[in-house]
N, C-alpha and C positions, 0 to 999 in steps of 0.2 A: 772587834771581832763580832760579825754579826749573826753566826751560826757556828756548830761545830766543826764543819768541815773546816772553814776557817782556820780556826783555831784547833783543828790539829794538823791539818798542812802547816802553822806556821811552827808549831812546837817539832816536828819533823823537823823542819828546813833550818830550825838553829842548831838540833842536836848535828845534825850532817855538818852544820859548818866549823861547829866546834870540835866535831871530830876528825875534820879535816885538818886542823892543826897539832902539829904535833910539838909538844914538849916535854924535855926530861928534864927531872925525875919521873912527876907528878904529871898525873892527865888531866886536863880540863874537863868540867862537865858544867851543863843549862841547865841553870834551877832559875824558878820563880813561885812564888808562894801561888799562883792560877796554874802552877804546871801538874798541882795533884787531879783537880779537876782533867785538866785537858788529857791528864794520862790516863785517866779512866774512858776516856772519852774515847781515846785511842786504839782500845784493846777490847769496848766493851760492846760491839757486834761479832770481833770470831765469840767471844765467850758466851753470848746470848743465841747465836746461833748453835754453837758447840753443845752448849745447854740444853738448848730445844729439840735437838737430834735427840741426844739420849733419854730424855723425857719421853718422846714421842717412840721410840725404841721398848721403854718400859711398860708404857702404855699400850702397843702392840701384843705384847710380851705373856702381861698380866690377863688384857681380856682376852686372849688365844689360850688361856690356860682356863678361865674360868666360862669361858662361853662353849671355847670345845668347838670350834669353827673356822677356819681360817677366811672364808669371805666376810660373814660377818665382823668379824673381829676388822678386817681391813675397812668395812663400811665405817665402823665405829672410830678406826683412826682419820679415814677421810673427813668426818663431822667434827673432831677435834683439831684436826690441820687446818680447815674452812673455819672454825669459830676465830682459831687465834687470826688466822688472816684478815678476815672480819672483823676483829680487835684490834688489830692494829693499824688499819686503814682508818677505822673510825677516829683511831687515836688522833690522828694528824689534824681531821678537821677538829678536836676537841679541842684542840691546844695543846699537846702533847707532843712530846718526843721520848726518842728513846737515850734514857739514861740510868742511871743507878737504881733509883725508884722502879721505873716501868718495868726495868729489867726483871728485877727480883717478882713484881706482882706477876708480870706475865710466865712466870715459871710455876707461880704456885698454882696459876688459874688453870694450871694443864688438870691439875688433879680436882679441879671443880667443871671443866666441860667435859670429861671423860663420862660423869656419872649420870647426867643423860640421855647420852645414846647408848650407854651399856644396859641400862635396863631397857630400852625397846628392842635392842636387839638380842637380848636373852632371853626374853619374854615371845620373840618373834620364835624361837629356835624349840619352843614348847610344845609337843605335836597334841593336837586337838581332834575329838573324832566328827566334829561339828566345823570344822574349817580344815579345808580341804587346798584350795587353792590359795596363791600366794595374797592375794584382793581377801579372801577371808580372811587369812592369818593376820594382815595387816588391821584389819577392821576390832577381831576381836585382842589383838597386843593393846591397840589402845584404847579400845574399853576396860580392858584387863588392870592398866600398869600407866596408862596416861593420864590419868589422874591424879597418880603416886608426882608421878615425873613432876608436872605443874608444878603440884601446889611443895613438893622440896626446892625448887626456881623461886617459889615466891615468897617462902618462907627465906632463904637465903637472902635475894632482898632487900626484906626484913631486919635479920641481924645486921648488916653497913649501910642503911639507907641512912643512918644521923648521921655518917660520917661526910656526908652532902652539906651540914649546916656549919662544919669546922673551915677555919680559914687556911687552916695548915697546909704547906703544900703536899707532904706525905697522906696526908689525911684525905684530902679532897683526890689525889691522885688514884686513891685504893676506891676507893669508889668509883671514878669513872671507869676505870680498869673492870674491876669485879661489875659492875651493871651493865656492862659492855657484854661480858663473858654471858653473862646468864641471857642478857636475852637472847643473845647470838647464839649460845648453847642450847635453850629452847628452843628454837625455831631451827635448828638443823635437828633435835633429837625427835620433835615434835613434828614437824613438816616434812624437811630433807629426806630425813631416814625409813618412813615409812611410805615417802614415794617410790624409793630407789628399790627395798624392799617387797614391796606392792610389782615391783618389774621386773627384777635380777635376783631375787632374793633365793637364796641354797633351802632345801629339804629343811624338815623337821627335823630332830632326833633319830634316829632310825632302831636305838635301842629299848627306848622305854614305851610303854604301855601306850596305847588311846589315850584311856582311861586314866592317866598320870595328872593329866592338868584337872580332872574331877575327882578328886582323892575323896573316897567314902571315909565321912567323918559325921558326927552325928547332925542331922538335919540338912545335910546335902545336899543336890538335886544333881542328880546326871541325867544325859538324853542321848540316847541312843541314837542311830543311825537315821531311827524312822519316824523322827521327832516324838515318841513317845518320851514321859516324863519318870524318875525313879528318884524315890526319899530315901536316904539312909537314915535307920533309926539309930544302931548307936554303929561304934568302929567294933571289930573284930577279927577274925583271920575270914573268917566266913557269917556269910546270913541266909538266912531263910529268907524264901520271897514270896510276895503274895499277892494277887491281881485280886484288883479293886475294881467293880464295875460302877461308875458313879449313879448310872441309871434306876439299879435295885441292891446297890450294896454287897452285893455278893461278892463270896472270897475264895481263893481256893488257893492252892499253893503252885509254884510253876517254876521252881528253879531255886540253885543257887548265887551266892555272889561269893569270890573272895578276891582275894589282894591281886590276882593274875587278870583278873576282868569279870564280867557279866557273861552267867549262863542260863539262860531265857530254855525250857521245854518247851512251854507252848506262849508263841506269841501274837495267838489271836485276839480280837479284838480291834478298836481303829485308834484315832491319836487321842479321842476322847478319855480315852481308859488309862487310868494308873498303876504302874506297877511300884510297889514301896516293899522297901526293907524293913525287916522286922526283928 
């Protein structure tokens, strides 16, 4: 037998003939010590398919509750369906097929391509008073949060990249699989998803503040609409505010701040000038 199908159309076509015979008491049944293999072999695409529904189900499921979005959340599944297809196309020319091994890795790798494109698209979903359009939002998510994304890709890696110097076939299998996943997973969370983002991408938040993704914490910097720059000195429900002219140091008070946003009285001056919290 020089492939699976092989050998499960032949393990098929003895059970049928065996069962075409009948005798009493007892029924005949085809066994062969290669029929445990061939039987997994048999059954183990509805079950990897069966499996990756519901995975990908869960995945839906999970990021729609924690993103709060339903396109995003459908981009985020599209990047996870495209990584594993991309997985497993690669697989072929690796050497690879699908069996017991592949089977199992490729399930768990759902829960390792998910976690890159959930944070860009969560990250995308942060409204900003400084990016406005969908080309800013994309720009500043991955300034924000692509960073993070990377270097968790290449820390991961990290942890199974010795499993490349084992001869095992388990061993060497989980690596190709998982190195497969990450890169394919980076380059859709990384690439894919803030093009499609950058074109089609849904609204901000519509509940929360501008001001939410600048949370005044002590040594802050928020920027207001008119590119002027503002420090927080420390957190509290409110601050006092005070324009700084860099020119001649002069101070004078112009407003408060508190947790609902920035309230500016007078905001003369040009972008040269500082307004900080005090």
């Amino acid at each position: 037998m020089n492939n699976t199908d092989e050998q499960v159309n032949a393990l098929v076509s003895v059970r049928d003939t065996v069962d075409s015979v009948v005798l009493r008491p007892e029924m005949p049944f085809a066994y062969a010590p290669v029929y445990v293999n061939w039987e997994a072999n048999l059954v183990i695409r509805k079950e990897l398919l069966r499996n990756l529904g519901l995975a990908m189900l869960c995945v839906f499921l999970v990021t729609l509750l924690l993103i709060a979005n339903v396109w995003t959340s459908l981009f985020v599944l599209t990047c996870v369906i495209l990584t594993l297809v991309n997985t497993a196309g690669m697989m072929h020319f690796w050497g690879l097929t699908i069996d017991v091994a592949t089977t199992i890795i490729l399930i768990l790798a759902i829960g390792l391509a998910v976690d890159y494109s959930a944070h860009i698209g969560h990250a995308f979903m942060v409204p900003n008073a400084t990016a406005t359009t969908r080309n800013d939002r994309t720009i500043l998510t991955l300034h924000t949060i692509g960073t993070a994304v990377w270097n968790g890709g290449f820390s991961t890696f990290l942890a199974f990249v010795l499993l490349s110097t084992l001869g095992s076939y388990i061993f060497s299998t989980f690596f190709k699989v998982l190195f497969l996943v990450v890169v394919f997973g980076l380059f859709h969370g990384l690439c894919f998803l803030p093009v499609v983002l950058s074109l089609i991408g849904p609204a901000p938040y519509s509940h929360m503040s501008e001001t939410t993704n600048s949370k005044i914490m002590p040594g802050s910097a928020i920027e207001l609409n008119d590119g002027i720059k503002q420090t927080a000195g420390f957190h509290a429900e409110s601050f006092d505010a005070r324009y700084y002219n860099r020119a001649d140091s002069h101070e004078k008070a112009v407003g408060t701040v508190s947790s609902n946003g920035v309230s500016i009285e007078d905001r003369v001056g040009s972008t040269q000038d500082t307004y900080c919290f005090i």
